[in-house]
mmCIF file of the C-alpha atoms, coordinates in Angstrom:
data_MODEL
# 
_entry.id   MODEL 
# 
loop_
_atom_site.group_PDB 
_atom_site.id 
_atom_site.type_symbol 
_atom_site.label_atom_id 
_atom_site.label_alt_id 
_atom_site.label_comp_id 
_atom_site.label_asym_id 
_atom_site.label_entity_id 
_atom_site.label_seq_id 
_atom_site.pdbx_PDB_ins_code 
_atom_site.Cartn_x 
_atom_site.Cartn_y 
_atom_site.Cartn_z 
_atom_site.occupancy 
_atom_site.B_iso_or_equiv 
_atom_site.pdbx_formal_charge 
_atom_site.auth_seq_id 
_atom_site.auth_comp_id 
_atom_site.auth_asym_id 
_atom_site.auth_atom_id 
_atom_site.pdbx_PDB_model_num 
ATOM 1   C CA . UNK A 1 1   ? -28.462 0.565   -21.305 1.00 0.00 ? 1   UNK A CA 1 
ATOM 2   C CA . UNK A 1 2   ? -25.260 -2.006  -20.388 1.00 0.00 ? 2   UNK A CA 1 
ATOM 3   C CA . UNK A 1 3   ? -22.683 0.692   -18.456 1.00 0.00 ? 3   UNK A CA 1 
ATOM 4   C CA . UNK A 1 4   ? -18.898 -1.362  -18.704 1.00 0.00 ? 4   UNK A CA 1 
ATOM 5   C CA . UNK A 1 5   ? -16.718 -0.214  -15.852 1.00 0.00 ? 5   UNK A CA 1 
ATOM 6   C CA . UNK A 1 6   ? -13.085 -1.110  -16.018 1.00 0.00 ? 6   UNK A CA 1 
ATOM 7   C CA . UNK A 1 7   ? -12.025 -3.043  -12.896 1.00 0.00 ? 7   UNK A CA 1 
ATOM 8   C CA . UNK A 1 8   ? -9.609  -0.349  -10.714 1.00 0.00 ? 8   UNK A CA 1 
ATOM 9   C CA . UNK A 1 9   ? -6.684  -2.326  -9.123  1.00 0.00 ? 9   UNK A CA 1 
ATOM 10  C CA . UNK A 1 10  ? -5.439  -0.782  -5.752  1.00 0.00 ? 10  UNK A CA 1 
ATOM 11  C CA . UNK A 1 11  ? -1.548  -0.298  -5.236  1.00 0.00 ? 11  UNK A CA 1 
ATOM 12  C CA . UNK A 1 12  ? -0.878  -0.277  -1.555  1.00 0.00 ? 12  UNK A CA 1 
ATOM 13  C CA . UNK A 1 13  ? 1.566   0.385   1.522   1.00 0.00 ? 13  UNK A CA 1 
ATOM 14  C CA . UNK A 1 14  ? 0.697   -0.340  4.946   1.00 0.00 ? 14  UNK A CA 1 
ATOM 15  C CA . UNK A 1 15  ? 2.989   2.503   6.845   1.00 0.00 ? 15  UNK A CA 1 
ATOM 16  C CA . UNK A 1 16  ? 4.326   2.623   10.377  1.00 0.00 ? 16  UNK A CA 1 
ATOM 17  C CA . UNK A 1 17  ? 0.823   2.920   11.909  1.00 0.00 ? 17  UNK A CA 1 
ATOM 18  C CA . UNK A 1 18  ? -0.798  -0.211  10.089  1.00 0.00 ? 18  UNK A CA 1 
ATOM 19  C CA . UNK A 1 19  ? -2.815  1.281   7.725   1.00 0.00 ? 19  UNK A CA 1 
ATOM 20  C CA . UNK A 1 20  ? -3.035  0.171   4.422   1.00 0.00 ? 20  UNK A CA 1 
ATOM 21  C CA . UNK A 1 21  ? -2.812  3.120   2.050   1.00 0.00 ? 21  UNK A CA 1 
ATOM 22  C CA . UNK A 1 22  ? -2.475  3.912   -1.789  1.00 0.00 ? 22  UNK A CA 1 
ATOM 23  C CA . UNK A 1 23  ? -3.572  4.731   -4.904  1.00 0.00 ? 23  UNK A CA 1 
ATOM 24  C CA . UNK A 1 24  ? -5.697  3.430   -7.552  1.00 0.00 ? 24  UNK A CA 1 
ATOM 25  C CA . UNK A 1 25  ? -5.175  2.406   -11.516 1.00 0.00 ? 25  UNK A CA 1 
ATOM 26  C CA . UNK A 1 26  ? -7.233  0.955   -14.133 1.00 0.00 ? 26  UNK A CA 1 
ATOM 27  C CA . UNK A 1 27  ? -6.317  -2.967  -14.286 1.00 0.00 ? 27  UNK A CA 1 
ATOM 28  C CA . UNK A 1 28  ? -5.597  -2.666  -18.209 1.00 0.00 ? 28  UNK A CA 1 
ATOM 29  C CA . UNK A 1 29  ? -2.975  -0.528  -17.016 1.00 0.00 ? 29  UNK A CA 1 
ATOM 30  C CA . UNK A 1 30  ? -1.737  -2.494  -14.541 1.00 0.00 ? 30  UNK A CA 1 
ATOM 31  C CA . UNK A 1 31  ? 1.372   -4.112  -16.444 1.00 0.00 ? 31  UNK A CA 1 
ATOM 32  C CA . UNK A 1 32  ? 2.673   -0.976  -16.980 1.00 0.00 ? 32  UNK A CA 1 
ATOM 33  C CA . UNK A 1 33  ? 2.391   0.654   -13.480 1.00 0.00 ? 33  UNK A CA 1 
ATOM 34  C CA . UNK A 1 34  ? 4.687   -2.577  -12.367 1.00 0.00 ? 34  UNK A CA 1 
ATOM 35  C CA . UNK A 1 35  ? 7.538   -0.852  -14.093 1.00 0.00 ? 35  UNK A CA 1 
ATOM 36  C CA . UNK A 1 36  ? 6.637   2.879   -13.776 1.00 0.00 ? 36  UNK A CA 1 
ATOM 37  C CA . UNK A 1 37  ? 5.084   2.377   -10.424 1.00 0.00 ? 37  UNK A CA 1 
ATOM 38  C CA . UNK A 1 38  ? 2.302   5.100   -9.073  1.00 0.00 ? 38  UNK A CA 1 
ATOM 39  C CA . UNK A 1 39  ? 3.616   8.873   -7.551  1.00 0.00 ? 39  UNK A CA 1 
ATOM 40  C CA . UNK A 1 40  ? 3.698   8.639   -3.612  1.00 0.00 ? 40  UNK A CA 1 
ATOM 41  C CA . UNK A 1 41  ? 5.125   11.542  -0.897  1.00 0.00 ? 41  UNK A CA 1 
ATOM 42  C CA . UNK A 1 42  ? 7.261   10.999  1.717   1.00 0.00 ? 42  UNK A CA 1 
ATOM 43  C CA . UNK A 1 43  ? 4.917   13.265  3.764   1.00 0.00 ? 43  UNK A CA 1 
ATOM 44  C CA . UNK A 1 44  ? 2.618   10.336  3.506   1.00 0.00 ? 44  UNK A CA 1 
ATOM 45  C CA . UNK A 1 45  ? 4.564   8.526   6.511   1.00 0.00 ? 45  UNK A CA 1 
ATOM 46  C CA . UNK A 1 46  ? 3.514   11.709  8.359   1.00 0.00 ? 46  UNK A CA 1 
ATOM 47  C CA . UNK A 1 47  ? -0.211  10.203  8.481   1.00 0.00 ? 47  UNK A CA 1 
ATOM 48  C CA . UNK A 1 48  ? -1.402  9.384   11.652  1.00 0.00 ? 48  UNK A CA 1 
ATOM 49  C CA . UNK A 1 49  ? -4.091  6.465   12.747  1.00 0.00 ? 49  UNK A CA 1 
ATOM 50  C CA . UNK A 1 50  ? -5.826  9.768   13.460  1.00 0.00 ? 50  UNK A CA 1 
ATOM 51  C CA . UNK A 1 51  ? -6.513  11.565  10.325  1.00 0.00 ? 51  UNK A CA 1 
ATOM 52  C CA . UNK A 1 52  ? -3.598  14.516  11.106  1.00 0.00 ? 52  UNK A CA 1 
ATOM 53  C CA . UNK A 1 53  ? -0.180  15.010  9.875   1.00 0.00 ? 53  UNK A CA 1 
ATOM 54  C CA . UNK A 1 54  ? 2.590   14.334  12.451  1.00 0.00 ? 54  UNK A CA 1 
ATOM 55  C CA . UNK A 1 55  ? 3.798   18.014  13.617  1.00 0.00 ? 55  UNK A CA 1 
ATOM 56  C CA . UNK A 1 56  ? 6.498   18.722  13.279  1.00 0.00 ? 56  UNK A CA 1 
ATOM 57  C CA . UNK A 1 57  ? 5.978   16.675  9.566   1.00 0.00 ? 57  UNK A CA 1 
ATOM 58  C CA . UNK A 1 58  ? 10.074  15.832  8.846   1.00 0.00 ? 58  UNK A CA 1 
ATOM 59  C CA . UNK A 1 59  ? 9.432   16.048  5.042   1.00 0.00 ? 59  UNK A CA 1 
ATOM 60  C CA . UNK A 1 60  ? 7.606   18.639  4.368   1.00 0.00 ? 60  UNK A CA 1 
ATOM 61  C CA . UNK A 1 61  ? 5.816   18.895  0.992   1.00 0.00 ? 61  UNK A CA 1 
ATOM 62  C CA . UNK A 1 62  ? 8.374   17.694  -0.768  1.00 0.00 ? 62  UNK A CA 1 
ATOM 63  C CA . UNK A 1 63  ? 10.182  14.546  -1.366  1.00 0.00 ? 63  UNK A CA 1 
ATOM 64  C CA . UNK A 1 64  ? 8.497   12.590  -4.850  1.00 0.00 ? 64  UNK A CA 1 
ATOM 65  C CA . UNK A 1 65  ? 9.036   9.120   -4.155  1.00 0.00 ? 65  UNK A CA 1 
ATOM 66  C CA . UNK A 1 66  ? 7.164   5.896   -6.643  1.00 0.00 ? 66  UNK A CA 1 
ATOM 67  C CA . UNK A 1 67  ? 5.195   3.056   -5.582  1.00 0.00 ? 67  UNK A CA 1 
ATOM 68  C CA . UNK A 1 68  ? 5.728   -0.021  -7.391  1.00 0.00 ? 68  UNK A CA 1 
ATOM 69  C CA . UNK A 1 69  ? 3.403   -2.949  -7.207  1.00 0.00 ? 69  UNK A CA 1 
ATOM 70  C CA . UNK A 1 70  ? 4.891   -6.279  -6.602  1.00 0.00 ? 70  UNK A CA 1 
ATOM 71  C CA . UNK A 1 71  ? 2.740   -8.820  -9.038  1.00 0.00 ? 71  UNK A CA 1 
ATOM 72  C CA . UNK A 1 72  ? 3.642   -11.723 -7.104  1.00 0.00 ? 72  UNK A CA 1 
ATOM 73  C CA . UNK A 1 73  ? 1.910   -10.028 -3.501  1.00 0.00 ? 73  UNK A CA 1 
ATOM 74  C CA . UNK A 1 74  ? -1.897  -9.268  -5.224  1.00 0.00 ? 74  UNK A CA 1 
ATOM 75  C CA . UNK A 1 75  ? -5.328  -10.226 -4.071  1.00 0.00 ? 75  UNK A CA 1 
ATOM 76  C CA . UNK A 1 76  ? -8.374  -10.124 -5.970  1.00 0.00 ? 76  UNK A CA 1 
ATOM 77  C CA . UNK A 1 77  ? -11.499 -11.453 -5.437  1.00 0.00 ? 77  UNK A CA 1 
ATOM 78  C CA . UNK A 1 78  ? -14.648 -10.944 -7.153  1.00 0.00 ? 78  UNK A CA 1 
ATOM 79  C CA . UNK A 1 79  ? -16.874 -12.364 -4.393  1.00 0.00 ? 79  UNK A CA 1 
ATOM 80  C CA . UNK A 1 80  ? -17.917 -8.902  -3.235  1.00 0.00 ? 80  UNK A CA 1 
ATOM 81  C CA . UNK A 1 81  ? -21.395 -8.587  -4.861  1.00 0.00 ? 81  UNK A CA 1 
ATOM 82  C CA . UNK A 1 82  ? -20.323 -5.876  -6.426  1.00 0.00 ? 82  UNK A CA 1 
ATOM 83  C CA . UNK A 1 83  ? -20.051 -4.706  -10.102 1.00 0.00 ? 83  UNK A CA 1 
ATOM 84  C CA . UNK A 1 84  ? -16.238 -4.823  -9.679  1.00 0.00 ? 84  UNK A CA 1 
ATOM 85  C CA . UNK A 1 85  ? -13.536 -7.139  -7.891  1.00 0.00 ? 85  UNK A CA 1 
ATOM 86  C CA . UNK A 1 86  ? -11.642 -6.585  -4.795  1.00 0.00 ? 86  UNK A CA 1 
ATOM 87  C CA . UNK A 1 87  ? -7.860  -5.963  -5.996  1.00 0.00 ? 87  UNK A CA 1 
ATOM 88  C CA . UNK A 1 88  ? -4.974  -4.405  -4.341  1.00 0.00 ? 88  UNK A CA 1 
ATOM 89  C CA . UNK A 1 89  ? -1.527  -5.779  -5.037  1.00 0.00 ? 89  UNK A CA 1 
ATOM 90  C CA . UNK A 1 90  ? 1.411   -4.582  -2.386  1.00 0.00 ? 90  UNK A CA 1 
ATOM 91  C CA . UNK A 1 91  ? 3.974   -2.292  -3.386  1.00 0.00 ? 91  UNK A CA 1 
ATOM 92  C CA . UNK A 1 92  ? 7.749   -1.263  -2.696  1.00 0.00 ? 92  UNK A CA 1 
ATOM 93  C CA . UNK A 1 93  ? 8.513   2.483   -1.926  1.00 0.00 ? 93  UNK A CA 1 
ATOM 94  C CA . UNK A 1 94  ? 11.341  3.589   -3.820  1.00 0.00 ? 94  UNK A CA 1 
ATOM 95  C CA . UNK A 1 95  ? 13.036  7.163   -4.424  1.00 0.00 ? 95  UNK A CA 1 
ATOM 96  C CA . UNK A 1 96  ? 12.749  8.498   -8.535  1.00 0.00 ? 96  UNK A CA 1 
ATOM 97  C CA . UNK A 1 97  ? 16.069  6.482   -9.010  1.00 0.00 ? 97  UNK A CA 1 
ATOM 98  C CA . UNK A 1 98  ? 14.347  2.813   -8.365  1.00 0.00 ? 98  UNK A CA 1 
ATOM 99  C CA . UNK A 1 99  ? 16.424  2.502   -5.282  1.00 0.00 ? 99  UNK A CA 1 
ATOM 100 C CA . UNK A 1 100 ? 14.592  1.339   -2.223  1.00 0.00 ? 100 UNK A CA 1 
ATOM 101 C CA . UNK A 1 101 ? 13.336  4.482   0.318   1.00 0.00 ? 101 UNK A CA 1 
ATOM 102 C CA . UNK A 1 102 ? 14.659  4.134   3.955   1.00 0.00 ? 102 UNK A CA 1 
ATOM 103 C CA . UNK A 1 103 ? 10.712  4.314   4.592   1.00 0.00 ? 103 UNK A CA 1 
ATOM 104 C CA . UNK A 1 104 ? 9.222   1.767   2.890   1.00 0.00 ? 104 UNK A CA 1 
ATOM 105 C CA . UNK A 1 105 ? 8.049   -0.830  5.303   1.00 0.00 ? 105 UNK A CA 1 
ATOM 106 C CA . UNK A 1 106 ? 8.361   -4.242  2.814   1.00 0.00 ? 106 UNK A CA 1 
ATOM 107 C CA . UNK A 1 107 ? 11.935  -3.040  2.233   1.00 0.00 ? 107 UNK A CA 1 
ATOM 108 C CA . UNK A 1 108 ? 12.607  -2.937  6.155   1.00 0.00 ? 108 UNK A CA 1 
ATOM 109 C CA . UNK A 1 109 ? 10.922  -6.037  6.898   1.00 0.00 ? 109 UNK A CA 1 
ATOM 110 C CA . UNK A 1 110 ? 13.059  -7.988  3.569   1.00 0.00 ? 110 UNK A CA 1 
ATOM 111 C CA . UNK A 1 111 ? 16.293  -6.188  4.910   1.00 0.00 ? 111 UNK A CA 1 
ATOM 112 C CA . UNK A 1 112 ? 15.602  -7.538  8.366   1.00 0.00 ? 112 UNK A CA 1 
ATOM 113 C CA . UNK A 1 113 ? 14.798  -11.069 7.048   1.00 0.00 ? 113 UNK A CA 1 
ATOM 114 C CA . UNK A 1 114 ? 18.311  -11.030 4.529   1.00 0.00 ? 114 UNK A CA 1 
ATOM 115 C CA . UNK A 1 115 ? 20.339  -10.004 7.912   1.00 0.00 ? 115 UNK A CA 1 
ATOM 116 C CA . UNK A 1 116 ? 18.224  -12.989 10.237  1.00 0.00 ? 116 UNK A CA 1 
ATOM 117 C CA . UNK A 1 117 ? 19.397  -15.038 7.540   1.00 0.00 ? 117 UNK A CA 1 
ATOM 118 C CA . UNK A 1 118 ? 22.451  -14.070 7.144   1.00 0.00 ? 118 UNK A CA 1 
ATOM 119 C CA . UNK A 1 119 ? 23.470  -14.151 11.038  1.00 0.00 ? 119 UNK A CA 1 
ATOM 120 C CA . UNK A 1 120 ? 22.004  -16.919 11.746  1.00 0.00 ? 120 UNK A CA 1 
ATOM 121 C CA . UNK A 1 121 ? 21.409  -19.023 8.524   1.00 0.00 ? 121 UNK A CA 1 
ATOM 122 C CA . UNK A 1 122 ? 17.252  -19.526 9.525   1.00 0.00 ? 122 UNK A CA 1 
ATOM 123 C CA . UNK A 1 123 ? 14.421  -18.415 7.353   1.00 0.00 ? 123 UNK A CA 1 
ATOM 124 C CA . UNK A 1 124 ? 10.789  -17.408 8.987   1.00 0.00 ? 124 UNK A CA 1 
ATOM 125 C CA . UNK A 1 125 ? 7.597   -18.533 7.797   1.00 0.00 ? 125 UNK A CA 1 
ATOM 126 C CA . UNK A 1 126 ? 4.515   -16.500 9.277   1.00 0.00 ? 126 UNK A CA 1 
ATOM 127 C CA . UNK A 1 127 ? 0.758   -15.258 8.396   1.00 0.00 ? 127 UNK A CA 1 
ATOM 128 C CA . UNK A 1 128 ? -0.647  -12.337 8.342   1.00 0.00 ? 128 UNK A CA 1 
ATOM 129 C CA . UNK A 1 129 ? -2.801  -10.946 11.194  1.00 0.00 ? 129 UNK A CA 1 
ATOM 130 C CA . UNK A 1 130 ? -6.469  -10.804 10.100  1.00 0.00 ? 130 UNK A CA 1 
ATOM 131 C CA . UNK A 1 131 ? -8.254  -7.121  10.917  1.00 0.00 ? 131 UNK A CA 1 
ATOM 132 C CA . UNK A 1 132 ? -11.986 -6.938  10.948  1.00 0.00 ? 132 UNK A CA 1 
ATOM 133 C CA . UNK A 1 133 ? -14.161 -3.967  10.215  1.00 0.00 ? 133 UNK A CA 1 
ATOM 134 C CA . UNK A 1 134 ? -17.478 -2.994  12.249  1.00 0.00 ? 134 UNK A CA 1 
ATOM 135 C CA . UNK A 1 135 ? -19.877 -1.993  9.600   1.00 0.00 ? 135 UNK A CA 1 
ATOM 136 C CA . UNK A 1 136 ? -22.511 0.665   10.005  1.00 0.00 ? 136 UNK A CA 1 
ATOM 137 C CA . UNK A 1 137 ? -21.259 2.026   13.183  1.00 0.00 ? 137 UNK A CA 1 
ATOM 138 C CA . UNK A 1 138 ? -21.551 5.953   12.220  1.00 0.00 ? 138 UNK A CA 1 
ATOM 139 C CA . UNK A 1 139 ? -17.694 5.872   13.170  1.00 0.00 ? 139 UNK A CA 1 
ATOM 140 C CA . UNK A 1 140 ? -15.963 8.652   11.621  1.00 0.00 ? 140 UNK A CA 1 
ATOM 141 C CA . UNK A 1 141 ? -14.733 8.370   7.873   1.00 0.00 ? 141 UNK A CA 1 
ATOM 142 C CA . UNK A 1 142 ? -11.435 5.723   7.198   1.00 0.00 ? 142 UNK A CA 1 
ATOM 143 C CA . UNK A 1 143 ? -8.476  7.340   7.328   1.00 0.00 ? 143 UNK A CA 1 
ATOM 144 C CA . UNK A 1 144 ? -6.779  8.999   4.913   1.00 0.00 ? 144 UNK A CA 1 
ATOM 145 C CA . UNK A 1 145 ? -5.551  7.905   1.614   1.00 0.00 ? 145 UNK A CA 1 
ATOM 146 C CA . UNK A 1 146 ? -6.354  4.152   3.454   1.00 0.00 ? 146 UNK A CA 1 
ATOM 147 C CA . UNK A 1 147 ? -7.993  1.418   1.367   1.00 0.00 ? 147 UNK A CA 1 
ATOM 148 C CA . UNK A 1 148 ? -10.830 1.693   2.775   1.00 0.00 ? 148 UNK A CA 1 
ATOM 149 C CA . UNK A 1 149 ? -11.313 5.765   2.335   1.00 0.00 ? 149 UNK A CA 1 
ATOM 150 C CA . UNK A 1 150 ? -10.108 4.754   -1.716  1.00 0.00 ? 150 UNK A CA 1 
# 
């Protein structure tokens, strides 16, 4: 019996605390979710590194914000030895309207690169920091709504 599992593709945010979180959709529907983007909470820059919610939690349970993924910042690999690739592509937080959330971490670190530009007329160039993982350590579970717990 031949099982055929479509490939998910992750669409992720690193918040304030450096952990990548987000949400998952099938990669047929990936096209789509560019434009629509994926439902996300403001509450979810309440997480903490810790696995709590940051008391007191300035949003509440409210707040329905979208997560769109940005094509041109996606990763896949299929080197995992696994049945399905490795795929997450980055997205921008933005309110229902399509306009940028004061939250969203890509849209702080563009603004502050358009304003470095702009006052001084230089552009940077940089890498990303590389994180490892310790596997089978027994530590406790990956944190919530991260990549990892996905």
């Amino acid at each position: 019996m031949t099982s055929t599992v479509e490939p998910l593709v992750a669409v992720v945010t690193t918040d304030l605390s450096a952990v990548t979180r987000g949400r998952f959709v099938a990669e047929s529907k990936l096209q789509k979710t560019a434009t629509t983007g994926v439902g996300w909470l403001q509450a979810n820059l309440s997480l903490t590194p810790f696995n709590s919610i940051v008391d007191p939690n300035p949003w509440g349970s409210s707040g329905d914000l979208r997560l769109i993924p940005d094509l041109e910042a996606r990763f896949r690999t299929t080197r995992t030895g696994s049945a399905t690739p490795f795929d997450m592509v980055a997205g921008d937080i933005v309110e229902l309207d399509g306009s940028p959330w004061l939250g969203c971490t890509r849209t702080m670190l563009k603004d502050a690169l358009a304003d470095l530009k702009a006052a001084t007329g230089l552009s940077v160039i940089a890498a990303f920091e590389h994180e490892f993982n310790v596997a089978d350590s027994g530590f406790p579970p990956a944190h919530s709504m991260s990549f990892a717990a996905l």
